[in-house]
N, C-alpha and C positions, 0 to 999 in steps of 0.2 A: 639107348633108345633109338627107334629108324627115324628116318628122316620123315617121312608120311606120319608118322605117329606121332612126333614133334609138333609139325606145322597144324593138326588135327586138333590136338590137347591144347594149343597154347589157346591161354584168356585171360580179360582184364579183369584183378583184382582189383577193391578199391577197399578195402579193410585187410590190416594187416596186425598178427600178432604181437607182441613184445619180444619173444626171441630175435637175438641178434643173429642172422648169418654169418659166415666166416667173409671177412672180406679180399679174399686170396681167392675164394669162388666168382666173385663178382668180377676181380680181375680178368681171371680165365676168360670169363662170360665175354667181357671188352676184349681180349685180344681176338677173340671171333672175330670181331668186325673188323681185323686189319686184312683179312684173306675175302672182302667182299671187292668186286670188282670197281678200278679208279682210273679215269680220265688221265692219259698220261704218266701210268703208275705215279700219280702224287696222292697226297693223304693230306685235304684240307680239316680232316675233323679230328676235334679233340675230346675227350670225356672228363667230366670233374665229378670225381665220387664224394659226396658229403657225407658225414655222419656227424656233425655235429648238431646235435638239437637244436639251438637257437636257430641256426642257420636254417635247416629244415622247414621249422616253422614259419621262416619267410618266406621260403621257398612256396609252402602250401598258402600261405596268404599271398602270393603274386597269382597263383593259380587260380585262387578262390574256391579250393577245393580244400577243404577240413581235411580228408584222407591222404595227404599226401605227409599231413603230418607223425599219419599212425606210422609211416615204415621206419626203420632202423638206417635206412639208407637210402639218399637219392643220386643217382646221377643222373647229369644234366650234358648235354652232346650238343656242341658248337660246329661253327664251318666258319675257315677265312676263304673266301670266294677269290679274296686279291691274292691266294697262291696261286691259283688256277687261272688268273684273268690275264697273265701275258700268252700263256701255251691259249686259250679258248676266246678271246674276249666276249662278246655278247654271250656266248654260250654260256659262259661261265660258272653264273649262280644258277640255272637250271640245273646243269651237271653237278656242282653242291648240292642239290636239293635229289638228285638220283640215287646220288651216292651214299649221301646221307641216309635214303630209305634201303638201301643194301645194305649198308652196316649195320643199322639198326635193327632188321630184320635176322642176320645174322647172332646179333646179342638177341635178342629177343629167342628166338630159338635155344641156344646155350641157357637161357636162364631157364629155358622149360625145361632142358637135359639134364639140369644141376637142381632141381627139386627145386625153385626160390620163385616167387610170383610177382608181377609188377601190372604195371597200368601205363601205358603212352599216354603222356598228359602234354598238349602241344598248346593248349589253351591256357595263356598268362602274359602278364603285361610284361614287358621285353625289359622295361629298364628296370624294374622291381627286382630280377631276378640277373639282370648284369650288377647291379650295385648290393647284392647281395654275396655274388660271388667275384667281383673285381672284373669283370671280364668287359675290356674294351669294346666302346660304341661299335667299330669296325668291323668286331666278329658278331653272326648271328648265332643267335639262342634257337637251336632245332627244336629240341625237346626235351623233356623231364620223364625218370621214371623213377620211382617209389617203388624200396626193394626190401622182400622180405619173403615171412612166410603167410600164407593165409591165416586171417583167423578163424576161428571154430566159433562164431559165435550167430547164434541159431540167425539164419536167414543174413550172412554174412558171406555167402557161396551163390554166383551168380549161374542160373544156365545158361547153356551154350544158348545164345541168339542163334537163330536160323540164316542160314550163311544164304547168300545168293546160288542160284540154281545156274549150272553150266553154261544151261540154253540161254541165260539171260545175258550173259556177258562174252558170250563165243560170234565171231565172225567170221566169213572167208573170203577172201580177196577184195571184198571191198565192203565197208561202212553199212551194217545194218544187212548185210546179204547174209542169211543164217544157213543156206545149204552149201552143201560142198558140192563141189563140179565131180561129176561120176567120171572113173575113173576110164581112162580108154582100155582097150585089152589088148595085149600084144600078143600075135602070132610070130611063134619061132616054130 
């Protein structure tokens, strides 16, 4: 699949089949995100693939999202900010939080290469879901995604929301200025 046609197609599912995906796919999908670009070449993030159903079903009740419990698999993407906080100090957890959406993006993309559909769920209570999967106060809890394959089940297929308009989000040289400075012409 191209790169334009990846970033195009990708969307959030939130019903998911019974088929289990291969979890060697899912791998792949995460090692995408070790070539997204990092502060220092260090790599504060980490990925925990679950597939355990009980576990799961915490996970979708720390969300408060029922659907998170339909996937066969969730991984959930952490950051220790204190690897990064002697090379950045202040900067730090923002730079976690950049890196973070580069990586993610990067999985995110792979899983739409590798036919599997998920949902960014960044909304849930932090310590429900550290003490669900052991993960120390210190690391933060990025995000969750519920992995599988779409369901087929009538009005279980979402369209595409209309994306924001170029014009709307485009500037140039400065803050809210939407034309571009005309070019001068050079005489040779």
């Amino acid at each position: 699949m191209d790169l334009k046609k990846a970033i195009r197609a990708r969307k959030s599912i939130r019903h998911f089949a019974k088929k289990k995906p291969n979890w060697r796919t899912i791998i792949e999908c995460i090692d995408a995100a070790r070539h997204a670009p990092m502060a220092g070449n260090l790599f504060p993030l980490k990925f925990i693939v679950v597939d355990d159903s009980k576990i799961i079903e915490k996970l979708a009740d720390a969300a408060q999202q029922p659907f998170v419990a339909e996937a066969q698999y969730v991984v959930v993407v952490t950051t220790d900010s204190k690897m990064i906080l002697n090379a950045y100090e202040e900067r730090a957890e923002k730079f976690c939080r950049q890196q973070a959406g580069a990586a993610i993006e990067n999985f995110l993309l792979s899983i739409e290469e590798a036919g599997l559909e998920t949902c960014w769920v960044g909304y849930f209570v932090d310590y429900l879901v550290r003490e669900a999967l052991g993960i120390p106060e210190n690391i933060d809890v990025e995000a969750m995604f519920p992995i599988g394959y779409e369901s087929k089940v009538p009005g279980s297929s979402r369209s595409l929301r209309k994306k924001a308009n170029l014009q709307q989000i485009l500037y140039f040289n400065k803050y809210k200025n939407r034309r571009k400075r005309k070019e001068s012409k050079v005489n040779v």
